[in-house]
PDB file of N, CA, C, O and CB in Angstrom:
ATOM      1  N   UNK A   1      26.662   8.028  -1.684  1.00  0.00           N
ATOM      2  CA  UNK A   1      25.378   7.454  -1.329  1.00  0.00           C
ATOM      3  C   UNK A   1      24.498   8.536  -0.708  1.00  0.00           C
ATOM      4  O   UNK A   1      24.755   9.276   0.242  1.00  0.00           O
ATOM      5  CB  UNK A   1      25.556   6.260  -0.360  1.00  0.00           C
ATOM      6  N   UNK A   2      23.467   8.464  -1.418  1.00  0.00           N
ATOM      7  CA  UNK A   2      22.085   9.563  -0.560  1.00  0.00           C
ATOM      8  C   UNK A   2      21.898   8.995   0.737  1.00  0.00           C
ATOM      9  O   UNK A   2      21.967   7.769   0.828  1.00  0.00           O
ATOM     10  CB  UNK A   2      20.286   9.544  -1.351  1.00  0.00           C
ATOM     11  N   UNK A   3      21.592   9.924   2.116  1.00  0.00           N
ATOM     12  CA  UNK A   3      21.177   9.603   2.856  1.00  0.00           C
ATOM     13  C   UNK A   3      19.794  10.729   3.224  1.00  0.00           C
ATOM     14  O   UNK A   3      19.772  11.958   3.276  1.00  0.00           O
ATOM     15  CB  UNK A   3      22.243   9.320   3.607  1.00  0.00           C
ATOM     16  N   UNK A   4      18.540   9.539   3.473  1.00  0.00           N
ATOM     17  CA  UNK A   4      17.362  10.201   3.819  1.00  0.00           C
ATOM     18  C   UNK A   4      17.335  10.960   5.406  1.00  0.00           C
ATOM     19  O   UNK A   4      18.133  10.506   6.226  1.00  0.00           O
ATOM     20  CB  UNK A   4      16.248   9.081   3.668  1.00  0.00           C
ATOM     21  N   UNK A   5      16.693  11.770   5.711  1.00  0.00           N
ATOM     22  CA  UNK A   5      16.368  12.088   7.040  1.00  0.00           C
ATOM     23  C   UNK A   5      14.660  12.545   7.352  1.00  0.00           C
ATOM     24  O   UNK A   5      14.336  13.661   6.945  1.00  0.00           O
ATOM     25  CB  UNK A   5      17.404  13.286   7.397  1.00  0.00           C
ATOM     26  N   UNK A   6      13.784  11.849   7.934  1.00  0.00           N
ATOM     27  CA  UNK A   6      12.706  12.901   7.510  1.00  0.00           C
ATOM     28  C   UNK A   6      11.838  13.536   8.947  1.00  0.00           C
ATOM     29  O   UNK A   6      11.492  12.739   9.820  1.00  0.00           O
ATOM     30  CB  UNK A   6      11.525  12.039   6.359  1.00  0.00           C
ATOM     31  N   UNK A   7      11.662  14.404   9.026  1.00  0.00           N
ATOM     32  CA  UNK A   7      11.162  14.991  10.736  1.00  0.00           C
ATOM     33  C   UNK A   7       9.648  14.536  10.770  1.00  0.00           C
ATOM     34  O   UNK A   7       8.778  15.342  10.440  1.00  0.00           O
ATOM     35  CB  UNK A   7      11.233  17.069  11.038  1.00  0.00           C
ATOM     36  N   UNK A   8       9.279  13.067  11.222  1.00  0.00           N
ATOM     37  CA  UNK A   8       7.916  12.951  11.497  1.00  0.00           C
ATOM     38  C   UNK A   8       7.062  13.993  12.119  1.00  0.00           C
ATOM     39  O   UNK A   8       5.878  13.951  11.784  1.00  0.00           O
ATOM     40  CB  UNK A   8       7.811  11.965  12.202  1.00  0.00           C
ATOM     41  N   UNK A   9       7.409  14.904  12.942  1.00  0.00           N
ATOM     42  CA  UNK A   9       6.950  15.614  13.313  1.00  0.00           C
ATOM     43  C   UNK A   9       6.343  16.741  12.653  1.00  0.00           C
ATOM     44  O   UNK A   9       5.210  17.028  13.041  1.00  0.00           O
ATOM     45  CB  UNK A   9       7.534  15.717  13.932  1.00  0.00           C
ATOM     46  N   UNK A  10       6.791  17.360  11.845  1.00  0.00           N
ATOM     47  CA  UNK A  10       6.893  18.166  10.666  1.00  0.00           C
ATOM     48  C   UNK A  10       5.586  17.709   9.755  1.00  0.00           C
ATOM     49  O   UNK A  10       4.675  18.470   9.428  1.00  0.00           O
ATOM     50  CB  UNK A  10       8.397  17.918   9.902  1.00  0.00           C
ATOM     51  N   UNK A  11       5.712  15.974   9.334  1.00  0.00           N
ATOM     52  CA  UNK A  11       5.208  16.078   8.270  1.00  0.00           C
ATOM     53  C   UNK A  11       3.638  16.378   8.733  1.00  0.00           C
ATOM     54  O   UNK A  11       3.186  16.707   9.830  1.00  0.00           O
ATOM     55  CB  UNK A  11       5.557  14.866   7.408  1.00  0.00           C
ATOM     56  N   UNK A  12       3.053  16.157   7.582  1.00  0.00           N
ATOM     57  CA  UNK A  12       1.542  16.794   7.460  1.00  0.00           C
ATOM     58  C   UNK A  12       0.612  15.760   7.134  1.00  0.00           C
ATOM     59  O   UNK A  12      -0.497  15.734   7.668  1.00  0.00           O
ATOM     60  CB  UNK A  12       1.380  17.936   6.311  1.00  0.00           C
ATOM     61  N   UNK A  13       1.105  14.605   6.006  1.00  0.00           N
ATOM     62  CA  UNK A  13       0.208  13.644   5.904  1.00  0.00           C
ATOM     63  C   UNK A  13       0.069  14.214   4.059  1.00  0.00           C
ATOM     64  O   UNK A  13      -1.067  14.171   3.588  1.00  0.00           O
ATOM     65  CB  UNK A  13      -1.293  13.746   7.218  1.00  0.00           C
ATOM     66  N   UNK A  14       0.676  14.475   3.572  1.00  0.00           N
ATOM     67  CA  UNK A  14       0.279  15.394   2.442  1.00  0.00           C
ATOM     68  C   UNK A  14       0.653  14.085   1.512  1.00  0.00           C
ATOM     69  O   UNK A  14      -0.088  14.364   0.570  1.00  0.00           O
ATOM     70  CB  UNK A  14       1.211  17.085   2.199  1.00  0.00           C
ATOM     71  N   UNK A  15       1.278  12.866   1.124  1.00  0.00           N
ATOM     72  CA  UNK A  15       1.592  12.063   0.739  1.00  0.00           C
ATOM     73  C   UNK A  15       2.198  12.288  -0.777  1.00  0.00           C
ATOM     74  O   UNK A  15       1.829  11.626  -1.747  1.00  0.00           O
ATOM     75  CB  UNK A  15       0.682  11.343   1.016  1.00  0.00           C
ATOM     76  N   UNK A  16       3.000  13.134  -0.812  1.00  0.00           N
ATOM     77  CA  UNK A  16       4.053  13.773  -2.112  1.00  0.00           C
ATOM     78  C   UNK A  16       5.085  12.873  -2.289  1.00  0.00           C
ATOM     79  O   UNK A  16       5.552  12.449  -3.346  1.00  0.00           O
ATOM     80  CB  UNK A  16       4.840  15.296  -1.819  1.00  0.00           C
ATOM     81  N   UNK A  17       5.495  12.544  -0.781  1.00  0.00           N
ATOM     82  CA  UNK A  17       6.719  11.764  -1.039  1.00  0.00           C
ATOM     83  C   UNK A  17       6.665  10.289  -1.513  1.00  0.00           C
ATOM     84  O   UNK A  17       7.636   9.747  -2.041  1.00  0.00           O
ATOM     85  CB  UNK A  17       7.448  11.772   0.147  1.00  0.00           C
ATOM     86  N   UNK A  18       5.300   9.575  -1.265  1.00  0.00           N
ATOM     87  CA  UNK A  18       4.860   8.185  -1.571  1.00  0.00           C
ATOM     88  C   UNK A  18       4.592   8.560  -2.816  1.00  0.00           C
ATOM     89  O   UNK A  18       5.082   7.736  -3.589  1.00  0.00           O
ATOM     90  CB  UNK A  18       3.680   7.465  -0.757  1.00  0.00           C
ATOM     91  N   UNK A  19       3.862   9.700  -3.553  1.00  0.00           N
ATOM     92  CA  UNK A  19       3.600   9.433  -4.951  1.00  0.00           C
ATOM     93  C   UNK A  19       5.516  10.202  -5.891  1.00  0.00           C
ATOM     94  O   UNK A  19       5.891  10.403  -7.046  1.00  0.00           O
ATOM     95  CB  UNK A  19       1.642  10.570  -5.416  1.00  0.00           C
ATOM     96  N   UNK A  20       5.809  10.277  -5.213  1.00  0.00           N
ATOM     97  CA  UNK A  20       7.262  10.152  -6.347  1.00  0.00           C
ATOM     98  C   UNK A  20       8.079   9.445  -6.159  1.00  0.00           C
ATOM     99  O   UNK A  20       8.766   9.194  -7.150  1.00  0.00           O
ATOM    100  CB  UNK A  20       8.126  11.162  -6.554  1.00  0.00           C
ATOM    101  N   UNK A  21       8.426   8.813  -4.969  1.00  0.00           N
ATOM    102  CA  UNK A  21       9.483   7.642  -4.761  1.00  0.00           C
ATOM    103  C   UNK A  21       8.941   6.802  -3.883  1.00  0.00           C
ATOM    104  O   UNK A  21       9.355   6.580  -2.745  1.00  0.00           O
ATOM    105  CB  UNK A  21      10.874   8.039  -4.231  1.00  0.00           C
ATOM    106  N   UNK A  22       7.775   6.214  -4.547  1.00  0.00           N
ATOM    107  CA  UNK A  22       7.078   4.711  -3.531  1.00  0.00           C
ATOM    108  C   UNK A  22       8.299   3.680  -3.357  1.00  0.00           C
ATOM    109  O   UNK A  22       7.952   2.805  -2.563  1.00  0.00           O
ATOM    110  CB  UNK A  22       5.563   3.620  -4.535  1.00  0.00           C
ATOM    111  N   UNK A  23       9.358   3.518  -3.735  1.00  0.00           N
ATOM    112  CA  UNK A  23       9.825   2.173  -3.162  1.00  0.00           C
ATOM    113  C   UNK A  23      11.051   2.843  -1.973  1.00  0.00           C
ATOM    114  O   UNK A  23      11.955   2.194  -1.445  1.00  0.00           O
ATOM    115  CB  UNK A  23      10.583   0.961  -4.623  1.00  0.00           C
ATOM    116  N   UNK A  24      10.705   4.492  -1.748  1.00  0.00           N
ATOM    117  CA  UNK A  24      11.872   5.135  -0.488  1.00  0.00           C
ATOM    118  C   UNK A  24      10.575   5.189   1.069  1.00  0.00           C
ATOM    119  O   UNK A  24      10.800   4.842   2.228  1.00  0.00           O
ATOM    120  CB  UNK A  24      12.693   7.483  -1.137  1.00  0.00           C
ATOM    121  N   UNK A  25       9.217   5.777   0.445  1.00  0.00           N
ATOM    122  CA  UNK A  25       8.597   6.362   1.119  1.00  0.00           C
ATOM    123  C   UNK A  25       6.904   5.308   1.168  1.00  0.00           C
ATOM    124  O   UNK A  25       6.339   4.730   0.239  1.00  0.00           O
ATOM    125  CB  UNK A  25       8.730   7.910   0.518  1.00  0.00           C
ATOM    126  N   UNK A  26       6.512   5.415   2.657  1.00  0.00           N
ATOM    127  CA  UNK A  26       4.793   5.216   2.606  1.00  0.00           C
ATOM    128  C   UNK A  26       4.548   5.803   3.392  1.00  0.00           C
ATOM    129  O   UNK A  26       5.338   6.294   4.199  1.00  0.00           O
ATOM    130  CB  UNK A  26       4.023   3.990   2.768  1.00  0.00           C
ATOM    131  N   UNK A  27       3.124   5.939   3.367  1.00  0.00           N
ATOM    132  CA  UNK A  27       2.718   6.688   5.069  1.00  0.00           C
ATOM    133  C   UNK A  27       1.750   5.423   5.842  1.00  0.00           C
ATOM    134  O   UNK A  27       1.151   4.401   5.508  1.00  0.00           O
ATOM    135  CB  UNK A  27       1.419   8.574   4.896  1.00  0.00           C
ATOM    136  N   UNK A  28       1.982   6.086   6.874  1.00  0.00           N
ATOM    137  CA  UNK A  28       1.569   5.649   8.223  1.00  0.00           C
ATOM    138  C   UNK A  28      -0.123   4.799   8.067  1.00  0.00           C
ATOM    139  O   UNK A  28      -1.043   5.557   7.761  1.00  0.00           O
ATOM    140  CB  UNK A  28       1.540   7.227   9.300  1.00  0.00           C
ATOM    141  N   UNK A  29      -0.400   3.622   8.229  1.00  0.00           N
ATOM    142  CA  UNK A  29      -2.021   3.744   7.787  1.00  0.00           C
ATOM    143  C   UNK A  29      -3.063   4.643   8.785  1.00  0.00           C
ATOM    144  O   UNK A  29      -3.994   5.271   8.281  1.00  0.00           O
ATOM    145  CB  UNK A  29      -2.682   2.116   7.770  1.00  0.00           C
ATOM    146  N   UNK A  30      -2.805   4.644  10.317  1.00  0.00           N
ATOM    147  CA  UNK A  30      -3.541   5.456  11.053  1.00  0.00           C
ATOM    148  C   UNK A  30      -2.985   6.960  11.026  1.00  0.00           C
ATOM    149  O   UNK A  30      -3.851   7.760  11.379  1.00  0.00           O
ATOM    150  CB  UNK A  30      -3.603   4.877  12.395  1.00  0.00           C
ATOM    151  N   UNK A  31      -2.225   7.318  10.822  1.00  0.00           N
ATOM    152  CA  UNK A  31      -1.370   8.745  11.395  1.00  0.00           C
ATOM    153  C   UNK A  31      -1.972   9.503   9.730  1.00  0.00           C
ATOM    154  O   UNK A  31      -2.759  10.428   9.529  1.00  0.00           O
ATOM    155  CB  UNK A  31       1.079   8.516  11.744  1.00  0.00           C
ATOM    156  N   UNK A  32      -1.107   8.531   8.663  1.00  0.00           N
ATOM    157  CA  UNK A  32      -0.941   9.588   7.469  1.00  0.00           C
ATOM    158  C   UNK A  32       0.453   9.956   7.001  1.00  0.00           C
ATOM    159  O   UNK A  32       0.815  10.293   5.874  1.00  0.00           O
ATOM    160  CB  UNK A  32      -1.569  10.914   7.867  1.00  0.00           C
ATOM    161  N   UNK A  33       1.428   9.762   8.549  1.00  0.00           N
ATOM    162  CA  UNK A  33       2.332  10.764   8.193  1.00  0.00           C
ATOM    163  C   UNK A  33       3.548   9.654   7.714  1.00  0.00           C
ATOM    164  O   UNK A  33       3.413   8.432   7.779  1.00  0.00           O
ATOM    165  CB  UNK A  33       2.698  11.934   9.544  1.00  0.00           C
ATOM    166  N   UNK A  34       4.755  10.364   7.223  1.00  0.00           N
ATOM    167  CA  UNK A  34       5.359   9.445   6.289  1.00  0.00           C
ATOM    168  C   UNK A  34       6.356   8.435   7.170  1.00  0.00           C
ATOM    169  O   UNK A  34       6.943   8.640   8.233  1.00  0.00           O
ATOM    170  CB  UNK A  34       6.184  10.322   5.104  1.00  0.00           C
ATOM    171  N   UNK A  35       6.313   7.239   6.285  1.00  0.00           N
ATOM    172  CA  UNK A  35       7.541   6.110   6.720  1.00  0.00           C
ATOM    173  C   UNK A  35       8.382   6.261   5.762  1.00  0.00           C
ATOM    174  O   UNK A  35       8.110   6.601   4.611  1.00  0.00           O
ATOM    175  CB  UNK A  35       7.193   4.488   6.824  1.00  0.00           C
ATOM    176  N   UNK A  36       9.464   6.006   6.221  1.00  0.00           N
ATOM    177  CA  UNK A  36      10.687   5.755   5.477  1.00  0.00           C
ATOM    178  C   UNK A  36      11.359   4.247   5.410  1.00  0.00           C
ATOM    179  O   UNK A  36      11.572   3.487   6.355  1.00  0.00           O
ATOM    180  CB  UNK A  36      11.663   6.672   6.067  1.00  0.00           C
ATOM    181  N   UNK A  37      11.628   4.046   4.006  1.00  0.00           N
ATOM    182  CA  UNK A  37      11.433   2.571   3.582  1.00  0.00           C
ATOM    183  C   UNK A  37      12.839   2.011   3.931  1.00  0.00           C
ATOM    184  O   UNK A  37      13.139   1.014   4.588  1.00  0.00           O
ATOM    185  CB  UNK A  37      11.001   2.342   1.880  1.00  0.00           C
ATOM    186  N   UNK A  38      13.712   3.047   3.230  1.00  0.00           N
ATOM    187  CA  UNK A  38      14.585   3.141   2.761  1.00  0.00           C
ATOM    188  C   UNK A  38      15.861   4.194   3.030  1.00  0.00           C
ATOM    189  O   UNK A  38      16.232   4.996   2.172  1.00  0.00           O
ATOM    190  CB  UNK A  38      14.088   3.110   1.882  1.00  0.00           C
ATOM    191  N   UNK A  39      16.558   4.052   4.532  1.00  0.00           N
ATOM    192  CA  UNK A  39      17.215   5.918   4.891  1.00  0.00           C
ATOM    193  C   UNK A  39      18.595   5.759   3.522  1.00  0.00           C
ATOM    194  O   UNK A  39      19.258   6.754   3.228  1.00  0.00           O
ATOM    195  CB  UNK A  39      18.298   6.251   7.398  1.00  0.00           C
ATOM    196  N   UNK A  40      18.806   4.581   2.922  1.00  0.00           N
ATOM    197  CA  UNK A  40      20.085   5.179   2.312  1.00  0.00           C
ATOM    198  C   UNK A  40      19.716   4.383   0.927  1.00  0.00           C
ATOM    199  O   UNK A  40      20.364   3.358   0.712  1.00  0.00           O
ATOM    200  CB  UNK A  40      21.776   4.785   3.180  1.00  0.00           C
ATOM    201  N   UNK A  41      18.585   4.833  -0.160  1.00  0.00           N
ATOM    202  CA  UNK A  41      18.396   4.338  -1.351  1.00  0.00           C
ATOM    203  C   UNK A  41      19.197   4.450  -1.659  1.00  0.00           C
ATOM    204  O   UNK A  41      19.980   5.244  -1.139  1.00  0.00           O
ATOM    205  CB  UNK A  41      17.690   4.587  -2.080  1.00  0.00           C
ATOM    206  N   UNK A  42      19.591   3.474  -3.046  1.00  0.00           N
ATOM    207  CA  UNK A  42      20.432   3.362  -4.280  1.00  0.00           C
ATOM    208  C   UNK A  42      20.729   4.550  -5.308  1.00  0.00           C
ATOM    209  O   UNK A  42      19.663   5.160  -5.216  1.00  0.00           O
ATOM    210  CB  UNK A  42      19.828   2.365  -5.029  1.00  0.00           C
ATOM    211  N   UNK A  43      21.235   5.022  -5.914  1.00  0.00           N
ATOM    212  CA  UNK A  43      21.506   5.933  -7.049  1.00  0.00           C
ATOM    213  C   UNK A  43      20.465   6.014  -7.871  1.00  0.00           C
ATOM    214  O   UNK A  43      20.027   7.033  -8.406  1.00  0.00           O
ATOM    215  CB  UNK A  43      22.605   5.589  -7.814  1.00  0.00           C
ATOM    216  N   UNK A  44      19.988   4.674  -7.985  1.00  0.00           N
ATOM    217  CA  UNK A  44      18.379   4.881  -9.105  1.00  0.00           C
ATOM    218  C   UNK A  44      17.269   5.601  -8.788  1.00  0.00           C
ATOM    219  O   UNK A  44      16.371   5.877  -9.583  1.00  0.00           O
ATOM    220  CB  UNK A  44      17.557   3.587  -9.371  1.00  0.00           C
ATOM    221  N   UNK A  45      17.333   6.026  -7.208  1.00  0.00           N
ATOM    222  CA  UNK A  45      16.496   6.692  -6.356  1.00  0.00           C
ATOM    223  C   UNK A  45      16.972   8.215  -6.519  1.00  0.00           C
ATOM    224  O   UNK A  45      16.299   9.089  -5.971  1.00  0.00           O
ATOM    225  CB  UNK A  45      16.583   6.090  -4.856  1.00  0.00           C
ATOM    226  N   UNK A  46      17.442   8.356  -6.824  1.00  0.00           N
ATOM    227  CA  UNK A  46      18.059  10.523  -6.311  1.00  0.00           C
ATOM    228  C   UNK A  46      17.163  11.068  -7.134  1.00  0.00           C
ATOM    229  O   UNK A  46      16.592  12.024  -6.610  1.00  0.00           O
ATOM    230  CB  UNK A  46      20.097  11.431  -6.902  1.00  0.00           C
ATOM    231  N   UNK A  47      16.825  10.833  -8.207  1.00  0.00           N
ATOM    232  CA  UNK A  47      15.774  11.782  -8.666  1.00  0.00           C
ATOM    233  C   UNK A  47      14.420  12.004  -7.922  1.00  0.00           C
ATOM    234  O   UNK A  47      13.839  13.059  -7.665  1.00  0.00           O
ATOM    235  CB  UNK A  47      15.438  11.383  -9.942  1.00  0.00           C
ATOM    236  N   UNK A  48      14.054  10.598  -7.626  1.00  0.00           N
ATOM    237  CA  UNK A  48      13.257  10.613  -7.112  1.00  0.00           C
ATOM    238  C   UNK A  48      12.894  11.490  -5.573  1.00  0.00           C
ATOM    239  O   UNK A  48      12.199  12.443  -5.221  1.00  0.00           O
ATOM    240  CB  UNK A  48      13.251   9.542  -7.248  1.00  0.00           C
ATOM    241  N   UNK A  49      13.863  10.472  -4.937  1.00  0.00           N
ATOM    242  CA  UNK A  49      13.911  11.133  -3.745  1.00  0.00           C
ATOM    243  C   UNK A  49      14.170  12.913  -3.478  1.00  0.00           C
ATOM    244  O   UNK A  49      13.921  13.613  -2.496  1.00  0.00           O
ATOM    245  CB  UNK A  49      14.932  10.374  -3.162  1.00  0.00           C
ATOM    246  N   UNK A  50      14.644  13.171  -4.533  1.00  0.00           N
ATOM    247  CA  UNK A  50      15.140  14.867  -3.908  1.00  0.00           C
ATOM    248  C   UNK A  50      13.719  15.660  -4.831  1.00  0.00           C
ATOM    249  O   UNK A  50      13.265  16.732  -4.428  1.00  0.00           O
ATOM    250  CB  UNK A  50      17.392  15.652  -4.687  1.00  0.00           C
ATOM    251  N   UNK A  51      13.156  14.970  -6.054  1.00  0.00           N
ATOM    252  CA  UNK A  51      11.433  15.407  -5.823  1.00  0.00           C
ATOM    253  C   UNK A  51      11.222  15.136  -4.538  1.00  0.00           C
ATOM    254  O   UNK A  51      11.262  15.887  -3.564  1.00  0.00           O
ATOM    255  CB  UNK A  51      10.204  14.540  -6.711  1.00  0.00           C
ATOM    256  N   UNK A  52      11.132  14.686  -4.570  1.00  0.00           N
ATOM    257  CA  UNK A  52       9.694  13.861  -2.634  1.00  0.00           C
ATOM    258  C   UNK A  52       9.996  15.550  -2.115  1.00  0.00           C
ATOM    259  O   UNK A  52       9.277  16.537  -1.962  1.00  0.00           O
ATOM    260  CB  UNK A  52      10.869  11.704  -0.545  1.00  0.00           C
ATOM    261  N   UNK A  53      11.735  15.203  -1.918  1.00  0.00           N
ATOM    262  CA  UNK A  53      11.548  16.299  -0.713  1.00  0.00           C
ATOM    263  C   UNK A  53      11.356  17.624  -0.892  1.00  0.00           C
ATOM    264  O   UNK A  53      11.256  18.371   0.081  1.00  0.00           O
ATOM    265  CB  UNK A  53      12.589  16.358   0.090  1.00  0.00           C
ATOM    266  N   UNK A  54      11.242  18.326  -2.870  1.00  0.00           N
ATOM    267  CA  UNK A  54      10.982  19.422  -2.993  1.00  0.00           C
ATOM    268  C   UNK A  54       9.642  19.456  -2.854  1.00  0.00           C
ATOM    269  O   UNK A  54       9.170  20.576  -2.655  1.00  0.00           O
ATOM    270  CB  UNK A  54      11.468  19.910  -3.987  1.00  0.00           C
ATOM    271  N   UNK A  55       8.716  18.327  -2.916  1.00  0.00           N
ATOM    272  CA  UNK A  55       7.103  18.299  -2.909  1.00  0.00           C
ATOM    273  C   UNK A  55       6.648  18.524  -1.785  1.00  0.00           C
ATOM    274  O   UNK A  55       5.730  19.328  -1.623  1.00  0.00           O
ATOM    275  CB  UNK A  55       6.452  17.108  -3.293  1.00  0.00           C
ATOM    276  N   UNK A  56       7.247  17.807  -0.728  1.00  0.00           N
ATOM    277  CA  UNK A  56       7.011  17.905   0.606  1.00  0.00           C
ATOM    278  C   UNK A  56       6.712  19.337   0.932  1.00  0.00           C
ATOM    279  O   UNK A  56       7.567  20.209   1.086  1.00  0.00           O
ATOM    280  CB  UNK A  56       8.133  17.373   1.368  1.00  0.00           C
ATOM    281  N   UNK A  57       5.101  19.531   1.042  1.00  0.00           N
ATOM    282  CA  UNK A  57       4.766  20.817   1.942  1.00  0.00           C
ATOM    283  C   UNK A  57       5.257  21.206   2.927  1.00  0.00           C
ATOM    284  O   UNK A  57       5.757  22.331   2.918  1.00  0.00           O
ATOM    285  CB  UNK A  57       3.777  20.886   2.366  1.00  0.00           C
ATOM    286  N   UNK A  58       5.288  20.261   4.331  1.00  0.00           N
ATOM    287  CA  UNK A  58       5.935  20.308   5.247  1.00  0.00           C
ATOM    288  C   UNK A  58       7.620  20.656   5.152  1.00  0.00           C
ATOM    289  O   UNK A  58       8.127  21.375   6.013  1.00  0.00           O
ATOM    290  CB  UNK A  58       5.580  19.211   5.733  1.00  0.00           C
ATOM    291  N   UNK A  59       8.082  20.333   4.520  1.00  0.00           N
ATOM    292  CA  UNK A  59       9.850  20.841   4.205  1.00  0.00           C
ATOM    293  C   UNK A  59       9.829  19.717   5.293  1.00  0.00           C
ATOM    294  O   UNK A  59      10.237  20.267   6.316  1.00  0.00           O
ATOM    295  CB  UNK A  59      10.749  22.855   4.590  1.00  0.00           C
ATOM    296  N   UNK A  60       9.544  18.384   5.568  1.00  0.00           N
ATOM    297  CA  UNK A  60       9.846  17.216   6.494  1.00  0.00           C
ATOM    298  C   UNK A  60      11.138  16.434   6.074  1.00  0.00           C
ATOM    299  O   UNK A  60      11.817  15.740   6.831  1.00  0.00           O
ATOM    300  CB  UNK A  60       8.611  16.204   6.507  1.00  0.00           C
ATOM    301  N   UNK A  61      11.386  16.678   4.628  1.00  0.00           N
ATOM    302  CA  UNK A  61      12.198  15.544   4.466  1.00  0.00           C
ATOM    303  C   UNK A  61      13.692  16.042   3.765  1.00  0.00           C
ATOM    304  O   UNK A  61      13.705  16.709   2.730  1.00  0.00           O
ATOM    305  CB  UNK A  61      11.341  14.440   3.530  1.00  0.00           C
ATOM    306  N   UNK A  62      14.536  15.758   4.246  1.00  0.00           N
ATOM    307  CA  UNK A  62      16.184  16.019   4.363  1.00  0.00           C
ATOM    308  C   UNK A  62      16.732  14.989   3.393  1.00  0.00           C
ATOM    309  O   UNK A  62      16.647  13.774   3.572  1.00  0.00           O
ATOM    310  CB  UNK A  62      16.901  15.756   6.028  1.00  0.00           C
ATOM    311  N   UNK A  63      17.475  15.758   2.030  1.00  0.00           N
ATOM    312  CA  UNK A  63      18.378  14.617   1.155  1.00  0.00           C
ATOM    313  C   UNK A  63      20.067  15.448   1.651  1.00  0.00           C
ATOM    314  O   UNK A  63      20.400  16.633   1.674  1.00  0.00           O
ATOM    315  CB  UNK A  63      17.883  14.643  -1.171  1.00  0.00           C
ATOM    316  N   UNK A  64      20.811  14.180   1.990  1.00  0.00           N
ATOM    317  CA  UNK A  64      21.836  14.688   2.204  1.00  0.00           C
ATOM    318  C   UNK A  64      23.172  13.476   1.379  1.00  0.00           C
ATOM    319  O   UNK A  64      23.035  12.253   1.333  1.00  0.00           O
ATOM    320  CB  UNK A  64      21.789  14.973   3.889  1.00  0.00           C
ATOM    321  N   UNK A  65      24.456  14.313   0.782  1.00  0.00           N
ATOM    322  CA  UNK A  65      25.089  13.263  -0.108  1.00  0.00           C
ATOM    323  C   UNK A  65      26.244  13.928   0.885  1.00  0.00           C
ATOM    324  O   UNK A  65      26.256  14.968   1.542  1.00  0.00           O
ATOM    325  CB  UNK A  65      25.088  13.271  -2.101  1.00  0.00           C
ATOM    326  N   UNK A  66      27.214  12.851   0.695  1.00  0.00           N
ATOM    327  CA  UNK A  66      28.545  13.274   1.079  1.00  0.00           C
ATOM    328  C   UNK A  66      29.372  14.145   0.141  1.00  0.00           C
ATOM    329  O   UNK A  66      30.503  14.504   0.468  1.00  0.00           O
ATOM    330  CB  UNK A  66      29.280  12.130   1.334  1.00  0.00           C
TER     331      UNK A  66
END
């Protein structure tokens, strides 16, 4: 199972990760910066999700598998 991690702090507001895996990721409506929907999507998600996190300008967001 993927597990998400993502450093709010880090992110930027750049919204990469909502346009490749909208049902893992949204952002914030006042901030910008990203929510996480989802810390341990399904298998149908890994493509997705490990785009997000190569898109991610910020380098905010962590895919980690066992």
């Amino acid at each position: 199972m993927t597990r998400i991690l993502v450093d709010e702090e880090k992110c930027v507001g750049g919204g990469q990760c909502v346009m490749a895996a909208p049902a893992v990721f949204d952002q914030d409506d006042d901030t910008g910066t990203v929510v996480l929907l989802d810390p341990e999507p399904g298998p149908e998600y890994d493509d997705d999700v490990r785009q997000a996190a190569r898109l991610c300008p910020a380098v905010a967001i962590t895919v980690a598998t066992p």
